[in-house]
N, C-alpha and C positions, 0 to 999 in steps of 0.2 A: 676296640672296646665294644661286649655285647651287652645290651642292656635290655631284661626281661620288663614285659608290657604288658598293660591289660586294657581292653578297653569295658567302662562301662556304661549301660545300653544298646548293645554291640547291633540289635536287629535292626534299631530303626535306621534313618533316611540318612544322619549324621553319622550315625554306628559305620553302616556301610562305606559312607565315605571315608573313615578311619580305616577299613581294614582292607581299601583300595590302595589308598596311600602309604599304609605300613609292608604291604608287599614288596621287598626286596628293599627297603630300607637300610640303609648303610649300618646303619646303630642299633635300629630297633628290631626285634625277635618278638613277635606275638606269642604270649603265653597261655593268656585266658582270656575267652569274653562271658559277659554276662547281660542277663535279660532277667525279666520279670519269673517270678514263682513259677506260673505255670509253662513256662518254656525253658525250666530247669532239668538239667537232665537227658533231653533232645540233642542231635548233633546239628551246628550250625544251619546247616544247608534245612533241613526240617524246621528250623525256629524260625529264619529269617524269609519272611519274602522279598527275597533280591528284586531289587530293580535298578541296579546302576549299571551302565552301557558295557559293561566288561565281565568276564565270568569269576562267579568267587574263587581264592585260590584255592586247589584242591587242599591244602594244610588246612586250612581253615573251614573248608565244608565240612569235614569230619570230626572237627572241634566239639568236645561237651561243654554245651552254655550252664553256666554256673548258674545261682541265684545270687544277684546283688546283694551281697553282704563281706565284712570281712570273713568270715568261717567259709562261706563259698568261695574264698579265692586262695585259703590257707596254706597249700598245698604246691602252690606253684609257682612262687619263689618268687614273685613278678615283684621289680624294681619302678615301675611309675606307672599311674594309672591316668589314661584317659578316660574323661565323662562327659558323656553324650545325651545323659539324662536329661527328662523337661525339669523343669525348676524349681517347680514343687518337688516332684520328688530327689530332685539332688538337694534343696535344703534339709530335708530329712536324713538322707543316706550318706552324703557327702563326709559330715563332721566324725561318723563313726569310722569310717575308714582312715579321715586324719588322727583320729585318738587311738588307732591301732598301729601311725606309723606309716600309713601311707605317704606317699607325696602325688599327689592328684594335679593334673593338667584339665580343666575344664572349660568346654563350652557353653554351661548350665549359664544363663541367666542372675539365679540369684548372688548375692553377695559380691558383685561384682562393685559398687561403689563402695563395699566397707572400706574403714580407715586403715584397718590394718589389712584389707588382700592385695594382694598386686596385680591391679590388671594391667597385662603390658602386650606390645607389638614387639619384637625384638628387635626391626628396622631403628622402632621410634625411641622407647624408652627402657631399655634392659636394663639400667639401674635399681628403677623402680622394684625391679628381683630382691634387690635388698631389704625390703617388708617383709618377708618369710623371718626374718628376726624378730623382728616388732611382734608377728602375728605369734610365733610359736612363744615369745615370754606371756604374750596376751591372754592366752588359750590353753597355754600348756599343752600342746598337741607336740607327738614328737614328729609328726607328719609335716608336711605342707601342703597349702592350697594356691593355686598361682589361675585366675583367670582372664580368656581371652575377650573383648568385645563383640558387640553385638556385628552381624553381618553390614548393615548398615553404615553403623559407624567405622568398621576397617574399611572399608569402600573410600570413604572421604579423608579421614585422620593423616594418611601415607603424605596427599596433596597438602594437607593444612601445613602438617611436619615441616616440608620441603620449604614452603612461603612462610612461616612462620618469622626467616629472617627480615621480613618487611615490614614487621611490627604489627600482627594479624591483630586487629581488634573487634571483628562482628563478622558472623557469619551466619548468611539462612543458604537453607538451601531443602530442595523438591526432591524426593526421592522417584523413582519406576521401578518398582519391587516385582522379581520375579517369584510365581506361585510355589516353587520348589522352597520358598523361605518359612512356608506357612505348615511344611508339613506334607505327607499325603492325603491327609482327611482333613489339610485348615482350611480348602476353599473349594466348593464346589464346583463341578462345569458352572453349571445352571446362576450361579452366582457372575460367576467370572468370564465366560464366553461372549463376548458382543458388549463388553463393559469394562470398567475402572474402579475401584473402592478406595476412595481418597481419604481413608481411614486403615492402621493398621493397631493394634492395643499394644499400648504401653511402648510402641516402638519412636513417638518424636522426643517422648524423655530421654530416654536411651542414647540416643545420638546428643542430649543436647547435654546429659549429664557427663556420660563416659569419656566424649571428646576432648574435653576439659580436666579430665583426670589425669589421660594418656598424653596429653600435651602441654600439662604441669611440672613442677620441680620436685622431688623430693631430696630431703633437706638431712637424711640419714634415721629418720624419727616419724617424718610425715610426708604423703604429698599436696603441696598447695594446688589449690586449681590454676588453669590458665585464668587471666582476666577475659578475653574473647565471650562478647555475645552470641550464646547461638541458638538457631531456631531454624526448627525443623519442620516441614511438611512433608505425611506419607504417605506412598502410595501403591497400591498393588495390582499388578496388569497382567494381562496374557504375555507371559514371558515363560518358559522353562525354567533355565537357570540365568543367572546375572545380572544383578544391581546395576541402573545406569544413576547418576545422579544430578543434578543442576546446581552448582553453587553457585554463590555472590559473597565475593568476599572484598571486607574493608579495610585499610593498611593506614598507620603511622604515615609509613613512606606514601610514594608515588611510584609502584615498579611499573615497567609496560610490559605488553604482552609476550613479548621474547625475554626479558627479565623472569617472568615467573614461567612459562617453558623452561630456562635454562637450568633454574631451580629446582627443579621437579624432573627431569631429564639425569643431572649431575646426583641428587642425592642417593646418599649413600645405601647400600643394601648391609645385610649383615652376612658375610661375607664366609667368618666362618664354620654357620651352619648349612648344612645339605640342601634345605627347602628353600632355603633363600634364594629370591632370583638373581643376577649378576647384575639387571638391571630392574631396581625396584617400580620404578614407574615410565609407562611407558608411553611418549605423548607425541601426538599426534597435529602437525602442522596448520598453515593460514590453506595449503592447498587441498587437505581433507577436512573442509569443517563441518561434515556429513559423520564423522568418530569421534569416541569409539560407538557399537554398536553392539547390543548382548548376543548376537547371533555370531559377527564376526569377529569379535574380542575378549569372550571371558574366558578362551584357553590357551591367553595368555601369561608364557610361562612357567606350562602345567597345568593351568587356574591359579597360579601362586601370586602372580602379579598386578598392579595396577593400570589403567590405561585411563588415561586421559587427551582432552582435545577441545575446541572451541575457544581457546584462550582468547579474550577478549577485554577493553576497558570497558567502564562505564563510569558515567559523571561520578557515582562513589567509591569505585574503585577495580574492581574486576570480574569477570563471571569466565567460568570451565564446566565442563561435563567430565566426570568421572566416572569410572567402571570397574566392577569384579565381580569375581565368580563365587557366589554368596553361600555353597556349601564345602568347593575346596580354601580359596582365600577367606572366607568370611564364616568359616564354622571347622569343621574335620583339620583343615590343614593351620590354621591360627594355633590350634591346641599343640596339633604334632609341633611344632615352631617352636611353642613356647615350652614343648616337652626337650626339644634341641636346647636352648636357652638353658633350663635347669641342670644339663647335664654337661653342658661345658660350663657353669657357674660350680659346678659341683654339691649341688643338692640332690645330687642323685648319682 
């Protein structure tokens, strides 16, 4: 089965890592990308300034970037749409593409806690896909909107998922944000070179909200949240790409530290879409307690994967370092996932 694509926002940082990842795609066929008004019109390679490690594909350099709108994509028959848009502007452009019938896969920020969207993992909670009913009677859109979580918070979520059997009731945890999360132009050298910024905006709600979404029940109608306390600390370092993170987490139970390894190790991946890794999380022993590390672990499994390591008790209960690679696992490739997800769900 081929299934026509489009991404949109296609130039920027996320864009590119979409149309890295969609190259030779088992399912997916790029059809159109699109960008801003005035880089309508132009062939790819002219609109976008590349900067991802690999050359664009010759198909796609010679692509005409559309203008983000449904009229700009009218034409090319394209069955799911990627969006790579900032958040502002996808709560603007987003709903018009669902009321023409779209079905959008997006990394956009906004609307990600409403009642009726589904934000899902497809490791964690692919039921949760069942809200595109709730949303389209809500809306009357013939479209659908399914979105992914913040990078952040899929970094951690995989590991909660896994231990969750342990009766997970509190979690803080520290993030080390790599500057690739901010954008090209979100942090300056001058800012960032010989420092830390132990502030990121609007990013510890994010994790503390979403977490608890994606690791809820939904009931056919609603999802309820987890009960889980969580609280976030963020932060942004001289990193390239790769989220590491420091958790502490508090349990019902009492697991020990090969208990929640084994957990986290065994859980399950989703198995029958593409991007899926065979092994969701990848963890690391009592004799490397120096991993993972962003430099030698966020292309793991593509970047598709988790990594984890440090497993340890404390008098409350437990602490681990987790890792991913925060614009293919935690933004471009979350979407493509969730874009697999809608299409063996058959919304698409």
């Amino acid at each position: 089965m081929s299934v026509r694509v489009g991404i949109l926002g296609a130039t920027g940082a996320v864009g590119q890592r979409f149309i890295q990842l969609l190259d030779d795609h088992p399912t997916f066929d790029l059809a159109a990308v699109t960008a801003s008004s005035e880089s309508a019109g132009e062939t790819y390679r002219e609109a976008a300034k590349w900067r991802v490690d690999a050359p664009i594909p010759e198909d796609v350099a010679e692509m005409e970037v559309a203008e983000t709108t449904p009229g700009g994509i009218a034409d090319d028959d394209v069955d799911l749409l990627f969006s790579s848009l900032p958040s502002g502007v996808a709560a603007e452009v987003e709903p018009a593409f669902l009321e023409a019938g779209y079905v959008v896969s997006s990394n956009s920020s906004n609307d990600r806690m409403a009642e009726d969207v589904p934000l899902t993992i497809p490791e964690i909670n692919p039921g949760h896909l069942d809200l595109i009913e709730v949303q389209r009677d809500e809306r009357g859109w013939d479209g659908a909107l399914v979105k992914n979580p913040n990078c952040s918070t899929i970094t951690m979520v995989p590991t909660l998922a896994a231990i969750d059997e342990f009766g997970l009731e509190s979690v803080r945890v520290s993030t080390l944000q790599a500057v690739s999360g901010a954008g090209y132009s979100g942090v300056t050298s001058m800012e960032i070179i010989d420092n830390a910024i132990p502030h990121i905006g609007g990013e510890e709600n994010k994790m503390e909200t979403e977490s608890r979404k994606l690791l809820g029940e939904f009931d056919g109608a609603a999802v309820s949240l987890h009960d889980a306390d969580v609280a976030a600390s963020c932060n942004r370092i001289l990193t390239l790409d790769g989220h590491l993170e420091n958790v502490f987490a508090e349990f019902a139970d009492d697991p020990s530290p090969a208990d929640l390894r084994e957990a986290m190790r065994s859980f399950e991946g989703a198995g029958d879409l593409p991007s899926s890794p065979d092994q969701l999380i990848k963890v690391y022993g009592d004799d490397e307690p120096e991993r993972p590390q962003p430099r030698l672990d966020r292309t793991y499994a593509g970047g598709m994967g988790i990594v984890a390591g440090g497993v340890q008790s404390t008098d409350a209960g437990a602490k681990y370092n987790c890792l991913a690679h925060n614009t293919i696992r935690g933004a471009a490739g979350a979407s493509l996932l969730n874009g697999e997800l809608l299409v063996e769900e058959g919304y698409v």
